[in-house]
One Martini backbone bead per residue (centre of mass of N, CA, C, O) as a GRO file, in nm:
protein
  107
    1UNK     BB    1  10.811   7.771   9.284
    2UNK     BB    2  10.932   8.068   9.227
    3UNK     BB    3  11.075   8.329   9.342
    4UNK     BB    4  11.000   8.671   9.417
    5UNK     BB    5  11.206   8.940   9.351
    6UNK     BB    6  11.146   9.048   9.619
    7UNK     BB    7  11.301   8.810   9.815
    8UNK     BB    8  11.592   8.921   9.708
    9UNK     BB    9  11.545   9.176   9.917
   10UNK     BB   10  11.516   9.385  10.146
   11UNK     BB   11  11.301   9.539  10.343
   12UNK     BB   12  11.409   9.848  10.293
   13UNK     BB   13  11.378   9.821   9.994
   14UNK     BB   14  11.076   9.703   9.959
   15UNK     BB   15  10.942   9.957  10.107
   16UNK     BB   16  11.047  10.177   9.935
   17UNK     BB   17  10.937  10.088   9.635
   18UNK     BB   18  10.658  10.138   9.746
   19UNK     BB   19  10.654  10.413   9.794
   20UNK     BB   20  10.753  10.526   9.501
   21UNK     BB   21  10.521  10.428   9.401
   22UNK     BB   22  10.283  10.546   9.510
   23UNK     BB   23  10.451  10.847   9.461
   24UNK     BB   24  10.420  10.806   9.126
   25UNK     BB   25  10.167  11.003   9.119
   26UNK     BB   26  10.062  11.340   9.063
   27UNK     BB   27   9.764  11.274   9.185
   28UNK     BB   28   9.889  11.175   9.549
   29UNK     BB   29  10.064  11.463   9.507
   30UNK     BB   30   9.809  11.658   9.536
   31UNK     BB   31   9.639  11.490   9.761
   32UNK     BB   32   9.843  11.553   9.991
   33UNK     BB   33   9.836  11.860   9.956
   34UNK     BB   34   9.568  11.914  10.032
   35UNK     BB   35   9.548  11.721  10.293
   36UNK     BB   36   9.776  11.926  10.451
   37UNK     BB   37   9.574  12.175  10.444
   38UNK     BB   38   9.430  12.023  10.608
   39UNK     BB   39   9.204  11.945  10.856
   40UNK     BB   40   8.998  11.809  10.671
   41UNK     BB   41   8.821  11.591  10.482
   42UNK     BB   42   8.629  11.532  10.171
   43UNK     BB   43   8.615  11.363   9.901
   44UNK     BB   44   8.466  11.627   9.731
   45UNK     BB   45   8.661  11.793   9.727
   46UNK     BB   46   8.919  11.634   9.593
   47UNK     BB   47   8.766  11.638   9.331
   48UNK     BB   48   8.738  11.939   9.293
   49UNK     BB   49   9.054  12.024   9.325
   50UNK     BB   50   9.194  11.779   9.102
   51UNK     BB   51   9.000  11.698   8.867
   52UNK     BB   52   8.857  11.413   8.912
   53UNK     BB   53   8.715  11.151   8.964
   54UNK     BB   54   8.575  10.941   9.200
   55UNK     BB   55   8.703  10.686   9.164
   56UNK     BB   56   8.996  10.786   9.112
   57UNK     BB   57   9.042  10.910   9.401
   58UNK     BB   58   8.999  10.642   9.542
   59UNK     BB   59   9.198  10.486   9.419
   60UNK     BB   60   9.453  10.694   9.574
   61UNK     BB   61   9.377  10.651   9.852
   62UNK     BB   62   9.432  10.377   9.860
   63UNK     BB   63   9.703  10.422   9.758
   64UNK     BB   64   9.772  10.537  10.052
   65UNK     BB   65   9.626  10.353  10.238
   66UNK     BB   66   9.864  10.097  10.220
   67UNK     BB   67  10.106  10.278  10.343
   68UNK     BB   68   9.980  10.454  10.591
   69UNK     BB   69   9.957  10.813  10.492
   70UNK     BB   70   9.640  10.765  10.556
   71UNK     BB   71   9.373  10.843  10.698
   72UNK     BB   72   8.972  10.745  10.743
   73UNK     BB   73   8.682  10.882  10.888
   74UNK     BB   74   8.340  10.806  10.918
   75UNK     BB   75   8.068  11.040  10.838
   76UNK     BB   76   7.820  10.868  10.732
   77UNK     BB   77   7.883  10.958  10.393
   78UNK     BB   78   8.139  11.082  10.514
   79UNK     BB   79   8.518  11.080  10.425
   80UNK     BB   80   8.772  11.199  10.653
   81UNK     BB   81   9.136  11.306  10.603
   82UNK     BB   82   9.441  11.257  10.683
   83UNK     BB   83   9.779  11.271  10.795
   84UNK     BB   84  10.000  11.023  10.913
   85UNK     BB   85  10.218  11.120  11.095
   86UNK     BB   86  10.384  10.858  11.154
   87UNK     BB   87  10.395  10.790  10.879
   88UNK     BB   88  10.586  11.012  10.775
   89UNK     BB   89  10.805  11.021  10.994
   90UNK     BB   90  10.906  10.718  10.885
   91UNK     BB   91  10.965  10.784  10.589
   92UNK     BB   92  11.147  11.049  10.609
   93UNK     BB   93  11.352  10.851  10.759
   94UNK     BB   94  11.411  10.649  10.526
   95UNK     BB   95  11.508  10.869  10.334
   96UNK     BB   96  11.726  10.993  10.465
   97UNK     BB   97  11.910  10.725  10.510
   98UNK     BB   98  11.931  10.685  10.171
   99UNK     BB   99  12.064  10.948  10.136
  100UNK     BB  100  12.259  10.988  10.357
  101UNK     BB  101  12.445  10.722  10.277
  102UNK     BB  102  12.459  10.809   9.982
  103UNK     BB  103  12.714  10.885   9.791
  104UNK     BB  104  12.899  11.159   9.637
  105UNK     BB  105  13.009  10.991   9.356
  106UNK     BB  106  13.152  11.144   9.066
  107UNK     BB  107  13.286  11.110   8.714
   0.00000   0.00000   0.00000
């Protein structure tokens, strides 16, 4: 079996295009901004916010905390979520430095 087109680039390569995946959802970054202004979250609130469905935001949820830029506490039937500080400020440094290393000559 040959391998997988991700194996031809670097970790961090794969690290950012996963990134950029996950937040070209314009409903991910919705629930980022939401998720930010509060002390915590409970997934209803989150529905009722952002005007889709319940499966649909968990659906949202699941691709942020898949790379782990939302953290989630369940407390009883209800699930308060908050942003990973420690991985914002590390995904921050990380597009810094894709921006910052790229030149900028224009044709």
């Amino acid at each position: 079996m040959g391998i997988t087109k991700s194996q031809i680039f670097n970790t961090k390569q794969n690290e950012l295009a996963t990134i950029f995946k996950v937040l070209s959802n314009p409903a991910r970054i919705a629930i980022l901004q939401y998720i930010s202004k509060q002390d915590a979250c409970i997934c209803n609130d989150i529905v009722d916010e952002i005007g889709l469905a319940q499966p649909t935001i968990s659906q949202h949820l699941k691709e942020l905390k898949s790379i782990d830029l939302i953290k989630g506490e369940i407390e009883g039937k209800k699930v308060c979520y908050c942003i990973n500080l420690k991985k914002w400020s590390a995904i921050q440094d990380l597009l810094n430095t894709f921006f910052n290393t790229t030149k900028t000559n224009c044709c």
